[in-house]
N, C-alpha and C positions, 0 to 999 in steps of 0.2 A: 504494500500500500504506500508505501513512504517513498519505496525507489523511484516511480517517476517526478515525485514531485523536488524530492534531493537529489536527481539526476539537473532538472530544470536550475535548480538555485547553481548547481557546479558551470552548468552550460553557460548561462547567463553570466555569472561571475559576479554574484551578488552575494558572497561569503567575505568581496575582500571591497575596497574603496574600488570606484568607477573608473577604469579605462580605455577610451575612444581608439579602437585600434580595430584591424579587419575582422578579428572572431566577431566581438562584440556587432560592427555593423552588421555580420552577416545574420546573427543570432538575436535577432530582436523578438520583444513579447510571443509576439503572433506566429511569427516565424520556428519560434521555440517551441511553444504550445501547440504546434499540428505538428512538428517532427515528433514528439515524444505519446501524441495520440494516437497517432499511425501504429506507432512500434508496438504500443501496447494494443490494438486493435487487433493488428499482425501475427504477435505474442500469444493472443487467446483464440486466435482462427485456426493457426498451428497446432493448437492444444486440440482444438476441435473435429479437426480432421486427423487428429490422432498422429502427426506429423514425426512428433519426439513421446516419449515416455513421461507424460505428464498427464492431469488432470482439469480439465476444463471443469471451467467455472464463472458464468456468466457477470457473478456478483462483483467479479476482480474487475471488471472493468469500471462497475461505480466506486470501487473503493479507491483506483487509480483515480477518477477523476473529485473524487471530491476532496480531496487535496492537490492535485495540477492542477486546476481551474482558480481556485483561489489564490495561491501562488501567484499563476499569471495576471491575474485581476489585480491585486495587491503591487505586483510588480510594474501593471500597463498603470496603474494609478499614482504611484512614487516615479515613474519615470517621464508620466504629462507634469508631474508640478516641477520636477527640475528645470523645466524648457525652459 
């Protein structure tokens, strides 16, 4: 539940002080938040079709997102008042 949304804070680089440099512009809020909804989309389709040796579970993908989404919310909202 936690890893995509601590995936997001490491991408984004909101563990440490802001700096303007090519990760950063390529990896913006939005940008962020569909790369890491995909994967985990991806993650449980795998599981579903029985891909690897794991267990699907449809509920993982709420529990992914109700911590990514707020993240990026929290994050799209501190990053409009810096402007």
């Amino acid at each position: 539940m936690t890893g995509p949304a601590w995936s997001y804070i490491l991408f984004r680089g909101l563990f440490t002080e802001y700096a303007e440099n090519a990760w950063t512009r390529f990896f913006k809020p939005k940008t962020t938040v569909i790369i890491f909804a995909a994967v985990c989309i991806l993650i449980e389709t795998l599981q579903y079709f029985k891909v690897y040796d794991s267990t699907f579970d449809l509920w993982d993908l709420l529990a992914y997102a109700s911590l990514l989404f707020p993240v990026y919310v929290i994050d799209s909202l501190l990053l409009s008042q810096n402007r």
